[in-house]
VEXPAKE-870881 format. One record per residue: residue number from 1; x, z, y of N, C-alpha, C in turn; residue in three letters. Coordinates in nm, 2 decimals. Atoms other than C-alpha are relative to their C-alpha. Last residue first. Example, Ala and Ser with C-alpha at 12.3 -4.5 7.8 and 13.67 -1.06 7.14 Angstrom:
// VEXPAKE-870881
(atom 2,(-0.09,0.00,-0.11),(1.37,0.71,-0.11),(-0.08,0.08,0.11),'SER')
(atom 1,(0.09,0.00,-0.12),(1.23,0.78,-0.45),(0.09,0.00,0.12),'ALA')
This chain:
// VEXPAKE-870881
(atom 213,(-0.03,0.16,-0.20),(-8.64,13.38,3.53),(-0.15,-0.01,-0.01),'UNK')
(atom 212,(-0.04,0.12,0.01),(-8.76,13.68,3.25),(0.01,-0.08,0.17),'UNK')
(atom 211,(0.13,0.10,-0.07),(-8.73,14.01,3.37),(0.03,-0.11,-0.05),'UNK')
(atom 210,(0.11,-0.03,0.07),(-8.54,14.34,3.16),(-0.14,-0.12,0.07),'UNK')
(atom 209,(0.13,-0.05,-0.06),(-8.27,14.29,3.33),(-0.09,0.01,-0.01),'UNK')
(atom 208,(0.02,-0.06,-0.11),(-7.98,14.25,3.15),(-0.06,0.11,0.06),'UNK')
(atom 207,(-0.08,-0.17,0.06),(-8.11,14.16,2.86),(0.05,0.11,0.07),'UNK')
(atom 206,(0.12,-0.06,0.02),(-8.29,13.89,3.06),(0.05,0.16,-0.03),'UNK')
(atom 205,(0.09,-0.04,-0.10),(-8.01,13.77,3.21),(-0.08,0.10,0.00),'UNK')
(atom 204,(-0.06,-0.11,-0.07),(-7.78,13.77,2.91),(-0.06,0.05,0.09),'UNK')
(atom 203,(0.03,0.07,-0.19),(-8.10,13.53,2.72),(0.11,0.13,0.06),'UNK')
(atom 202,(0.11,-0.02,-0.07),(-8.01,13.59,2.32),(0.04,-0.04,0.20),'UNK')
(atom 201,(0.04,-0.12,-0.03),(-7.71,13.72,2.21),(-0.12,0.02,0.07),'UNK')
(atom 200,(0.03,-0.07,-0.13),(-7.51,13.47,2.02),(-0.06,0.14,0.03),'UNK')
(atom 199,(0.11,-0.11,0.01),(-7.58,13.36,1.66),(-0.01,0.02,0.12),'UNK')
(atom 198,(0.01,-0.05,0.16),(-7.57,13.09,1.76),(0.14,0.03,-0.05),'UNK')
(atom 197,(-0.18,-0.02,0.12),(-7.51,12.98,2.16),(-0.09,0.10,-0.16),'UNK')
(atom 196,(-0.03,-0.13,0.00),(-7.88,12.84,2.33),(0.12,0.04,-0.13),'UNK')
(atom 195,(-0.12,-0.01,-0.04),(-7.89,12.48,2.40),(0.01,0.15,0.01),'UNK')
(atom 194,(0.05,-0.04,-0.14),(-8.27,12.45,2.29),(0.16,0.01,0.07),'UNK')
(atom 193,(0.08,0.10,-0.06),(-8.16,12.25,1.98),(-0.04,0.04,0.16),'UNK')
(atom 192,(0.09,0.02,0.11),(-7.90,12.54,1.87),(-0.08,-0.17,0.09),'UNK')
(atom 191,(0.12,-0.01,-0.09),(-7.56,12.56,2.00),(-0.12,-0.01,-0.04),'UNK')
(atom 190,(0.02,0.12,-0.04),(-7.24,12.61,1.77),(-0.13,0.07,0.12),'UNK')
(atom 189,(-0.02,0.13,0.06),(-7.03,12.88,1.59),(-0.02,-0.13,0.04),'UNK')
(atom 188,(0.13,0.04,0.10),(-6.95,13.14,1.81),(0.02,-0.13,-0.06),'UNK')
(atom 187,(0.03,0.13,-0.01),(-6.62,13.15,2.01),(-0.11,0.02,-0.12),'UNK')
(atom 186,(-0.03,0.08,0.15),(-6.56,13.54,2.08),(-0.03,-0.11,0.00),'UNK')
(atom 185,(-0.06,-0.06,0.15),(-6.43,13.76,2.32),(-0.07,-0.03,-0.07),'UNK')
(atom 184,(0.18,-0.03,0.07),(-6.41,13.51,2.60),(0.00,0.11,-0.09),'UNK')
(atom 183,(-0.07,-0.17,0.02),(-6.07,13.45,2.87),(-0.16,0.01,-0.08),'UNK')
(atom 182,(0.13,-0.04,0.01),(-6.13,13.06,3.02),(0.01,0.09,-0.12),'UNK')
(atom 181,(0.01,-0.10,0.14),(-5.80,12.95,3.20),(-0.14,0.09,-0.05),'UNK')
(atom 180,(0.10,-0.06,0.03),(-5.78,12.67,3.46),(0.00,0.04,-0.13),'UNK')
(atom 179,(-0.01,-0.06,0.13),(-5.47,12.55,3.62),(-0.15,0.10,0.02),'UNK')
(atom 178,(-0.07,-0.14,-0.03),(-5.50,12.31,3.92),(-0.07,0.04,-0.09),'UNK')
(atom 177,(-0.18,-0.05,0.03),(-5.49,11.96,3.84),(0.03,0.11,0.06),'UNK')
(atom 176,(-0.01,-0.10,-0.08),(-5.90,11.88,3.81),(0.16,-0.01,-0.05),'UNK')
(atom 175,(-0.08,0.08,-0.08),(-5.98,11.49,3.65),(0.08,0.13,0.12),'UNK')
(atom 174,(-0.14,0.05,0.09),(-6.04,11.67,3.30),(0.07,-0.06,0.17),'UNK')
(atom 173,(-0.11,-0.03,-0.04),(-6.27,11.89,3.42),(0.10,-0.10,0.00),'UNK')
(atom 172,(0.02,0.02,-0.14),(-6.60,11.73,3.32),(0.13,0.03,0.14),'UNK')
(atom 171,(0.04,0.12,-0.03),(-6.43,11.68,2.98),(-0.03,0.00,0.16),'UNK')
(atom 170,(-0.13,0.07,-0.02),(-6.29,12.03,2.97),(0.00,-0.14,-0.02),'UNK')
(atom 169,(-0.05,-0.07,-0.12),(-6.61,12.22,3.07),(0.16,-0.12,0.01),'UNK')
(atom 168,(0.07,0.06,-0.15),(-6.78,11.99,2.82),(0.05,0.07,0.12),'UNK')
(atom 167,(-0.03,0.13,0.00),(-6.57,12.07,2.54),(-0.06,-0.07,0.10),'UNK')
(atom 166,(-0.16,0.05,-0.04),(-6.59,12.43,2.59),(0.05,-0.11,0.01),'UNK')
(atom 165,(0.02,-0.05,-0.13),(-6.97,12.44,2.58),(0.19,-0.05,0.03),'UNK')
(atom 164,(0.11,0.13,-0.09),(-7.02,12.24,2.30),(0.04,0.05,0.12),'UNK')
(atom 163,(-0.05,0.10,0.00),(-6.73,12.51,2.11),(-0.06,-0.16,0.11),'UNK')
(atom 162,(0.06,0.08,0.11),(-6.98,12.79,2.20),(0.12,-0.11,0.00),'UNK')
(atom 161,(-0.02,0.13,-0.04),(-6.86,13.12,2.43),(-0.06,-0.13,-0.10),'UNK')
(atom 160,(-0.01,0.03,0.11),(-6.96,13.47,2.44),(0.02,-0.17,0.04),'UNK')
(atom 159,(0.05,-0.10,0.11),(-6.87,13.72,2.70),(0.02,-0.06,-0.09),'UNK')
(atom 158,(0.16,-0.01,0.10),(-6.76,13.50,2.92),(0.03,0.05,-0.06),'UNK')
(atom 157,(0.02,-0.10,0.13),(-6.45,13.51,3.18),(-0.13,0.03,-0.01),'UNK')
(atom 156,(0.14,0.00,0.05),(-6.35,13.18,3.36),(0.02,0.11,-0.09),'UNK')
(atom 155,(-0.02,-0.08,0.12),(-5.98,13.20,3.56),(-0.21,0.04,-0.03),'UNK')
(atom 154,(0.13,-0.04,0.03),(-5.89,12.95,3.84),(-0.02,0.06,-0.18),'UNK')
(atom 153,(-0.01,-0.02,0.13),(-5.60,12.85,4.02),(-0.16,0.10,-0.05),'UNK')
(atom 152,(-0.11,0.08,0.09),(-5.56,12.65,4.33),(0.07,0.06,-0.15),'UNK')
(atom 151,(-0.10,-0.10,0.06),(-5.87,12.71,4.52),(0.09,-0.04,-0.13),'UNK')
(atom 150,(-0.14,-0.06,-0.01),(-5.94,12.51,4.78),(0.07,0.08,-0.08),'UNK')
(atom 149,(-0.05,-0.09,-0.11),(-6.27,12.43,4.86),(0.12,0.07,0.05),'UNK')
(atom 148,(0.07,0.05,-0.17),(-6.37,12.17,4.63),(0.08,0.08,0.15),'UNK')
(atom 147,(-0.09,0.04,-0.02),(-6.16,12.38,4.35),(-0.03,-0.13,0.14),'UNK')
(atom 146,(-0.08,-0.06,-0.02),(-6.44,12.61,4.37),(0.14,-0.04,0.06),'UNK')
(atom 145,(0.02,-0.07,-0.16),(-6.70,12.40,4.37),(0.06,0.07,0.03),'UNK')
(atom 144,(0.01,0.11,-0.10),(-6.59,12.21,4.08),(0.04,0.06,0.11),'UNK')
(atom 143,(-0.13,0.02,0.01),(-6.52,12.57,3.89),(0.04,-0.13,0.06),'UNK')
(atom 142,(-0.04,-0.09,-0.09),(-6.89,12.60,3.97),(0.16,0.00,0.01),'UNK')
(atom 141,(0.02,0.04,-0.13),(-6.97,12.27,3.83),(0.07,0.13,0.09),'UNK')
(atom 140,(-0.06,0.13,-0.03),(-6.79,12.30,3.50),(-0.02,-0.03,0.13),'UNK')
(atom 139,(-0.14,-0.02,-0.06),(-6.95,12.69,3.47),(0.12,-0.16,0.04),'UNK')
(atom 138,(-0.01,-0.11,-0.11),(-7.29,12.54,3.50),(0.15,0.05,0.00),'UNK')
(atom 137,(0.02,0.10,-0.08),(-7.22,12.24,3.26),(-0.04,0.11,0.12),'UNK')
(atom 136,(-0.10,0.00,-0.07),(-7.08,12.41,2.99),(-0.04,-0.08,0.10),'UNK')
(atom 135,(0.00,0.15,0.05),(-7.37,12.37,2.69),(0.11,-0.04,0.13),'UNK')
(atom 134,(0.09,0.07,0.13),(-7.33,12.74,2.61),(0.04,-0.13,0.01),'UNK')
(atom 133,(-0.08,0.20,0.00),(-7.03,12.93,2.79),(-0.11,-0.07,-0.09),'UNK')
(atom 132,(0.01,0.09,0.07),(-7.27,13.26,2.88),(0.11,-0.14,-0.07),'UNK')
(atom 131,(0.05,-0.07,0.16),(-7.19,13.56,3.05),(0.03,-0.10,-0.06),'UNK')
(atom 130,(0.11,0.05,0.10),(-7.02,13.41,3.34),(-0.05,0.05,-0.17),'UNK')
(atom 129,(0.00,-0.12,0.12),(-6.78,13.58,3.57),(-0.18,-0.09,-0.03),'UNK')
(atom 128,(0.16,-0.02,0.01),(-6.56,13.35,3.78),(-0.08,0.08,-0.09),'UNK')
(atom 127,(0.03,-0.02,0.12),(-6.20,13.46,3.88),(-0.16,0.01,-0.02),'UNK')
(atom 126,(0.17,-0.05,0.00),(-6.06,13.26,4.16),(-0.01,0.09,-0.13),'UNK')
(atom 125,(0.02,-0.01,0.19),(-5.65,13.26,4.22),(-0.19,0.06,0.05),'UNK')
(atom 124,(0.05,-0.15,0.04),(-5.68,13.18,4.67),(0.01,-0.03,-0.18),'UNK')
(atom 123,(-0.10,-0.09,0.03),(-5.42,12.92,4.81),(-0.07,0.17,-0.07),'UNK')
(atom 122,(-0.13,0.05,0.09),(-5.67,12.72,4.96),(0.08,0.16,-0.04),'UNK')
(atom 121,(-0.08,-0.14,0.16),(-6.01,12.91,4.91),(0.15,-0.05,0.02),'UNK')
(atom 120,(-0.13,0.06,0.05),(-6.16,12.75,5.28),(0.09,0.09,-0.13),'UNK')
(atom 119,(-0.03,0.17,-0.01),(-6.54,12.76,5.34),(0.15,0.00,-0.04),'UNK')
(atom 118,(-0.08,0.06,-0.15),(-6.51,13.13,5.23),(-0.02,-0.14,0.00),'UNK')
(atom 117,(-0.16,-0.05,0.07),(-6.75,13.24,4.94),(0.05,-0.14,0.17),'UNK')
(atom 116,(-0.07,-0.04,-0.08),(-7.15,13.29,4.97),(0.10,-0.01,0.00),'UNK')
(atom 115,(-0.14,-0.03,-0.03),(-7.36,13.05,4.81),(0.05,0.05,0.09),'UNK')
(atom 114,(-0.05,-0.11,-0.09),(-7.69,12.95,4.69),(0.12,0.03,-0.01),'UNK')
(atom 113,(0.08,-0.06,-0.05),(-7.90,12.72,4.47),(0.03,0.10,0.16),'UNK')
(atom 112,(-0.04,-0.10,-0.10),(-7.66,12.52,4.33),(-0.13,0.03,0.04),'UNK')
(atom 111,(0.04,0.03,-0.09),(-7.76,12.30,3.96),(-0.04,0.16,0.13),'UNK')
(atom 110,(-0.01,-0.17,-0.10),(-7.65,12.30,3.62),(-0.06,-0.04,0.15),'UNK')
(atom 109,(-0.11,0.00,-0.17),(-7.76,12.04,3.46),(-0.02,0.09,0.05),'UNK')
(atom 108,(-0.13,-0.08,0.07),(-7.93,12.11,3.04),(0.09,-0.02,0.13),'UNK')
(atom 107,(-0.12,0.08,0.03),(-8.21,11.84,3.15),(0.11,0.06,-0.04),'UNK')
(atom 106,(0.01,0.16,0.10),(-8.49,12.02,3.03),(0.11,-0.10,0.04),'UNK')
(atom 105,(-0.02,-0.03,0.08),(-8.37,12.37,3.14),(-0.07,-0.12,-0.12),'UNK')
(atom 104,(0.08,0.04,0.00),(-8.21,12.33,3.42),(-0.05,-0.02,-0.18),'UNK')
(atom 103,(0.00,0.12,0.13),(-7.93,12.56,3.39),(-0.14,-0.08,0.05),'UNK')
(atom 102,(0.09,-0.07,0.10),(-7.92,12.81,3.74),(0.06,-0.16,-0.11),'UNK')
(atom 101,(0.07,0.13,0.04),(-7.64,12.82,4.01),(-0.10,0.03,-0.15),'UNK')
(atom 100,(0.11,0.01,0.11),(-7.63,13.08,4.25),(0.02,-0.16,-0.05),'UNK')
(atom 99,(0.07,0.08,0.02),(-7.25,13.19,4.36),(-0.11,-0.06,-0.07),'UNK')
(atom 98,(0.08,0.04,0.10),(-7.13,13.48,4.52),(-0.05,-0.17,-0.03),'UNK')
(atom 97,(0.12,0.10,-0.05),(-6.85,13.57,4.67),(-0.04,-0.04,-0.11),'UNK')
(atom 96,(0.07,0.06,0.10),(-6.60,13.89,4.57),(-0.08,-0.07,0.12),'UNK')
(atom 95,(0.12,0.03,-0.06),(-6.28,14.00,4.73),(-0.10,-0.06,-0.09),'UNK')
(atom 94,(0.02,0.14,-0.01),(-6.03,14.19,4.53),(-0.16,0.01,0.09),'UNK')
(atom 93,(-0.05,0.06,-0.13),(-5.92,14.54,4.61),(-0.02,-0.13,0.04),'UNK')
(atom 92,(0.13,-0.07,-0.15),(-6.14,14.73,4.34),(0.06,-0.10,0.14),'UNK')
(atom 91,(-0.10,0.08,-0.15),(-5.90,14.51,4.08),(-0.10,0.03,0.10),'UNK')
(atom 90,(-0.13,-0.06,0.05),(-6.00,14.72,3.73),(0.09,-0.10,0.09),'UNK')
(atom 89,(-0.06,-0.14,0.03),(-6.34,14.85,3.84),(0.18,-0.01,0.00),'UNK')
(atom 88,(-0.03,-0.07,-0.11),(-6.42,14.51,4.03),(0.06,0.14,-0.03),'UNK')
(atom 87,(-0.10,0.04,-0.07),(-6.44,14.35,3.70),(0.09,0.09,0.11),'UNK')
(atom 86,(-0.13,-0.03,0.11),(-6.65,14.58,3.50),(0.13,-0.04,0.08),'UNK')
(atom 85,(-0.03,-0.14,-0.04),(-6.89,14.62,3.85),(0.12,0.00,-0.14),'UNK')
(atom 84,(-0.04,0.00,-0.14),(-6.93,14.23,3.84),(0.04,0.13,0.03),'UNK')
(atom 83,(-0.16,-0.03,0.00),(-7.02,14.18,3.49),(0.10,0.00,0.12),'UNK')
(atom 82,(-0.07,-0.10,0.09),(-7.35,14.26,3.53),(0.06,-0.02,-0.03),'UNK')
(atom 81,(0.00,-0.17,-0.07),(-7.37,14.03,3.82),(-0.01,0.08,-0.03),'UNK')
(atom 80,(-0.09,-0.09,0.00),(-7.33,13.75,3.62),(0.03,0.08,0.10),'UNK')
(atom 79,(-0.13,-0.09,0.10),(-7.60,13.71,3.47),(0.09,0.00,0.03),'UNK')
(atom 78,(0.00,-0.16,-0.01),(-7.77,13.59,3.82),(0.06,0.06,-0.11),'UNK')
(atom 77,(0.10,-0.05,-0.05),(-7.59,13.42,4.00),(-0.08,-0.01,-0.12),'UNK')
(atom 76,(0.10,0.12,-0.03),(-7.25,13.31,3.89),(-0.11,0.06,-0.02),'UNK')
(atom 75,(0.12,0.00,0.14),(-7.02,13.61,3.95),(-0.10,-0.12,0.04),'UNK')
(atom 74,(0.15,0.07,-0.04),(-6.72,13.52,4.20),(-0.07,0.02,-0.13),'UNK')
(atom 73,(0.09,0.03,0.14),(-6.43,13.71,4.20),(-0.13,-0.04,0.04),'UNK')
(atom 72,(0.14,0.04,-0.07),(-6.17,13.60,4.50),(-0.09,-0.03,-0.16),'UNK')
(atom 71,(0.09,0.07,0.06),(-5.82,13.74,4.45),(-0.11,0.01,0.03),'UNK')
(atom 70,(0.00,-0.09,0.05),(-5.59,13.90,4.77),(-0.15,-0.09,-0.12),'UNK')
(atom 69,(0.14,-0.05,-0.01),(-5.49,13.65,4.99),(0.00,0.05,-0.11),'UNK')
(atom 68,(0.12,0.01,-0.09),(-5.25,13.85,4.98),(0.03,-0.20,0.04),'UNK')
(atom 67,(-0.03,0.09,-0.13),(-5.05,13.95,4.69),(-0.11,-0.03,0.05),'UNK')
(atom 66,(0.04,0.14,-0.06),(-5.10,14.22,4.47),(0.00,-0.09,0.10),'UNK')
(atom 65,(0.12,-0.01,-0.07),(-4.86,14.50,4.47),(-0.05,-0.15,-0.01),'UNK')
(atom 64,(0.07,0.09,-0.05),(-4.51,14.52,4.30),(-0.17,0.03,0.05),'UNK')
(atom 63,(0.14,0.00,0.11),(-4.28,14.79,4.19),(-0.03,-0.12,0.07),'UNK')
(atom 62,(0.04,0.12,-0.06),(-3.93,14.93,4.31),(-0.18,-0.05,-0.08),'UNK')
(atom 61,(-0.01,0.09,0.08),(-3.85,15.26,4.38),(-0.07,-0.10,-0.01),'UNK')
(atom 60,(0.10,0.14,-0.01),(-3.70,15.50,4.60),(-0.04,-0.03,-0.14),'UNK')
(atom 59,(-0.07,0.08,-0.05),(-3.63,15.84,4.51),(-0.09,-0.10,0.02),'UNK')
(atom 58,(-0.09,-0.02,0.03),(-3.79,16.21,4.39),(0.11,-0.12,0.02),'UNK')
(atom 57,(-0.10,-0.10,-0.07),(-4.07,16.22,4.57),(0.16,0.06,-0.05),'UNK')
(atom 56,(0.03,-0.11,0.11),(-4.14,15.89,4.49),(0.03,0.12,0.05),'UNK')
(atom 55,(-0.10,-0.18,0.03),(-4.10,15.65,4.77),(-0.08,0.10,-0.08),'UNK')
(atom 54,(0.06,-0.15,-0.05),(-4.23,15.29,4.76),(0.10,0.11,-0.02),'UNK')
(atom 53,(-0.02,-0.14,0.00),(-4.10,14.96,4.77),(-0.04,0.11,0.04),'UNK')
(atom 52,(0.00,-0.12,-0.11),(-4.27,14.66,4.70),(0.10,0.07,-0.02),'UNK')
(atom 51,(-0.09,-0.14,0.01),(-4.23,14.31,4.53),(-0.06,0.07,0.13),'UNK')
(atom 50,(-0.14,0.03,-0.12),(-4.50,14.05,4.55),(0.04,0.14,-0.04),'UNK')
(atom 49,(-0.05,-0.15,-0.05),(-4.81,14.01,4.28),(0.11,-0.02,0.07),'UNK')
(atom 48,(-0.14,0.02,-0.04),(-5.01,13.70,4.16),(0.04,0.14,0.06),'UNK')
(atom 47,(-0.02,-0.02,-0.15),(-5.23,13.79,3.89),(0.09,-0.02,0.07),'UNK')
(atom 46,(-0.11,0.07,-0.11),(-5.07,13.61,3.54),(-0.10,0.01,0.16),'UNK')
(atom 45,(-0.15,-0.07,0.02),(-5.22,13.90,3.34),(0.11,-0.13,0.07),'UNK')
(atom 44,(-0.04,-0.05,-0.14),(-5.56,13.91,3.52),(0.19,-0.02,-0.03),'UNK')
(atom 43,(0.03,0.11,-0.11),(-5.77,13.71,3.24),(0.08,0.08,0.11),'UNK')
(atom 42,(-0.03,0.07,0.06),(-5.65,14.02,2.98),(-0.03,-0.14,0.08),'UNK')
(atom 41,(-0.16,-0.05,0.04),(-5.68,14.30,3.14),(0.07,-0.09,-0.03),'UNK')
(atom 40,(-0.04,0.02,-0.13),(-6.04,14.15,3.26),(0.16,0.00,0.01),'UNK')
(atom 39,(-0.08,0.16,-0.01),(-6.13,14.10,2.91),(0.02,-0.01,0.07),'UNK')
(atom 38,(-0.10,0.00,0.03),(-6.13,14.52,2.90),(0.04,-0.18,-0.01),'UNK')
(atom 37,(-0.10,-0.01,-0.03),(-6.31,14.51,3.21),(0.09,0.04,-0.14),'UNK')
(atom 36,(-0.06,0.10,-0.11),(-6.55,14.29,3.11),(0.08,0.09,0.05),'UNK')
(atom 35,(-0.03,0.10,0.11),(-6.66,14.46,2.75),(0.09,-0.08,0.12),'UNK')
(atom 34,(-0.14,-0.03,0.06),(-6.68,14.79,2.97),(0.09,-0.11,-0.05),'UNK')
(atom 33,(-0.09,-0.01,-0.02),(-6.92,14.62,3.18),(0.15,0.07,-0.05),'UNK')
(atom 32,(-0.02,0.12,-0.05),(-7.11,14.45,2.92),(0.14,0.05,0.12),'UNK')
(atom 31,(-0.06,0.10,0.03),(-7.17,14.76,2.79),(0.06,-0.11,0.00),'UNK')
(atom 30,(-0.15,-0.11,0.07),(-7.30,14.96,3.00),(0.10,-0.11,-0.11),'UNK')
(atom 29,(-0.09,-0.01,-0.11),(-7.54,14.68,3.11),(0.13,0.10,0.02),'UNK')
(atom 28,(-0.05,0.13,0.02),(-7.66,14.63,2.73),(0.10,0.03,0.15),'UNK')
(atom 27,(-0.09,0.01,0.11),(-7.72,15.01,2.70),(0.13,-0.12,0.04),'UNK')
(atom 26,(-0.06,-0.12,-0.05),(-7.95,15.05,3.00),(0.15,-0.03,-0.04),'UNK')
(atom 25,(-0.05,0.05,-0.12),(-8.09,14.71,2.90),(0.08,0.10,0.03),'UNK')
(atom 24,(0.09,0.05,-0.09),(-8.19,14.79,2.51),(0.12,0.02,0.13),'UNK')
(atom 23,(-0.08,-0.04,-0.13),(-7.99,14.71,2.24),(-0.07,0.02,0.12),'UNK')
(atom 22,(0.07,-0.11,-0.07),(-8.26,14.66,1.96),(0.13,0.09,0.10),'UNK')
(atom 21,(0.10,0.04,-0.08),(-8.15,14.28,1.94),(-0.07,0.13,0.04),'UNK')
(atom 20,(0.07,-0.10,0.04),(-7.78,14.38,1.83),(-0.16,0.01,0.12),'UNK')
(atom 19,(0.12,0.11,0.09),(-7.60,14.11,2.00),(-0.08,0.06,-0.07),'UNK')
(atom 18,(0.05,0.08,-0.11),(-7.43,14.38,2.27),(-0.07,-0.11,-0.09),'UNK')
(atom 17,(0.13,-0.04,-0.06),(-7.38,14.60,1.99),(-0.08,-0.09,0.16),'UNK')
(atom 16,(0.10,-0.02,0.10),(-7.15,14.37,1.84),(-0.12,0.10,0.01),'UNK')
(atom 15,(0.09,0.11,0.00),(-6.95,14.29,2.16),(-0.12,-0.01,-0.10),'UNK')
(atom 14,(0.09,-0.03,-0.10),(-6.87,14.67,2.19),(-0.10,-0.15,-0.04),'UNK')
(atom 13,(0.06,-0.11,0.03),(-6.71,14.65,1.86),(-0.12,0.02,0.10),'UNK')
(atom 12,(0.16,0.01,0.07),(-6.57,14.36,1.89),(-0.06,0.11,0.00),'UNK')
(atom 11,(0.13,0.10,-0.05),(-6.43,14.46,2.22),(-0.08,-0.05,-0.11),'UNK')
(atom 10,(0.13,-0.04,-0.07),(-6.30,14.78,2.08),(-0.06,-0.12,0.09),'UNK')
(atom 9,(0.10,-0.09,0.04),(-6.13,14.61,1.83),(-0.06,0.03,0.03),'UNK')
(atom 8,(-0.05,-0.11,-0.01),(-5.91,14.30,1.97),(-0.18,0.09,-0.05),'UNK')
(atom 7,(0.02,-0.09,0.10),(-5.89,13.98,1.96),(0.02,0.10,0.00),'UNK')
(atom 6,(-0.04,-0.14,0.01),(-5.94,13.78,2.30),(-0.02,0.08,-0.16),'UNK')
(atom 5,(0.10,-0.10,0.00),(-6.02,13.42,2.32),(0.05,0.16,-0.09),'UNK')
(atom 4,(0.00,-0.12,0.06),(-5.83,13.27,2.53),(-0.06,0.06,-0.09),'UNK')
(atom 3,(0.04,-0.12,0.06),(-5.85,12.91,2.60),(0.01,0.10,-0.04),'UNK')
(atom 2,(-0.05,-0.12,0.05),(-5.63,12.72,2.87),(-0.13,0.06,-0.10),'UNK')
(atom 1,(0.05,-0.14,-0.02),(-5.79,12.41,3.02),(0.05,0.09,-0.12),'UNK')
């Protein structure tokens, strides 16, 4: 697995008021989607694309257009569905399915709840949208279930990520052979006893939406 993690100014900038505990939800959801569509820029740069030609009014010329099938964003239920309108802003043409999976939160397993996305992905680039990378076992499964069904390249973008987390996405991965790249803007330090990322940002969900699970 590919790591990214993105440096750049206006995302710390934004990402530091997103950890900022008197952020309130209004805020936090504004932000978040800006924060995802500028790591969108950056998880999209090997989209696939086909030559075009169009007409200017002044001559031909040449360019490219996204190829069809046309990418397949999936937010994992429920934080990431505030990062589902950053996304969509800067590829409006992509398809999105959803998928619920939650943490269990005494065994740390992820675990399906719900699903909408084509019985068949072959030949589709996925891009999942996960707030969190903590103890990696929810996005390891969904990127399972992804490549279950066909899809033959796959792109994870989190907000904040944890080393525990990354090591377990690319352990449980390790027997997958289609390319997976995971786009974050920043690798925190570790996880605490509860499996929550330090310093982090606290519960994404919650912050969100102002409800606990």
């Amino acid at each position: 697995m590919r790591v990214h993690v993105v440096d750049h100014p206006l995302i710390s900038h934004k990402l530091t008021t997103l950890r900022d505990a008197d952020t309130d939800s209004p805020t936090f959801r504004r932000l978040t989607e800006e924060l995802v569509t500028l790591l969108a820029y950056e998880a999209t740069r090997d989209v696939r694309v086909e030559p075009v030609t169009v007409q200017t009014p002044v001559a031909p010329a040449e360019g490219v257009r996204l190829s069809v099938p046309r990418p397949l964003v999936v937010p994992i239920l429920r934080a990431g569905l505030g990062m589902l309108e950053g996304m969509t802003r800067l590829i409006p043409t992509a398809e999105v399915g959803f998928l619920g999976m939650a943490r269990n939160e005494e065994t740390l397993e992820a675990m399906t709840y719900a699903e909408r996305l084509p019985e068949d992905l072959s030949g589709r680039q996925c891009y999942v949208l996960d707030p969190m990378l903590a103890t990696g076992g929810t996005l390891a499964a969904a990127i399972r279930f992804l490549v279950d069904r066909g899809a033959d390249d796959i792109t994870a973008i989190c907000l904040l990520s944890a080393p525990e987390g990354v090591a377990r996405v690319e352990q449980d991965l390790a027997d997958v052979d289609v390319p997976v790249t995971m786009v974050t803007a920043a690798m925190d330090q570790k996880l605490n006893e509860k499996g929550y990322i330090v310093p982090g940002l606290g519960d994404a969900g919650d912050r969100l939406y102002g409800l606990a699970q």
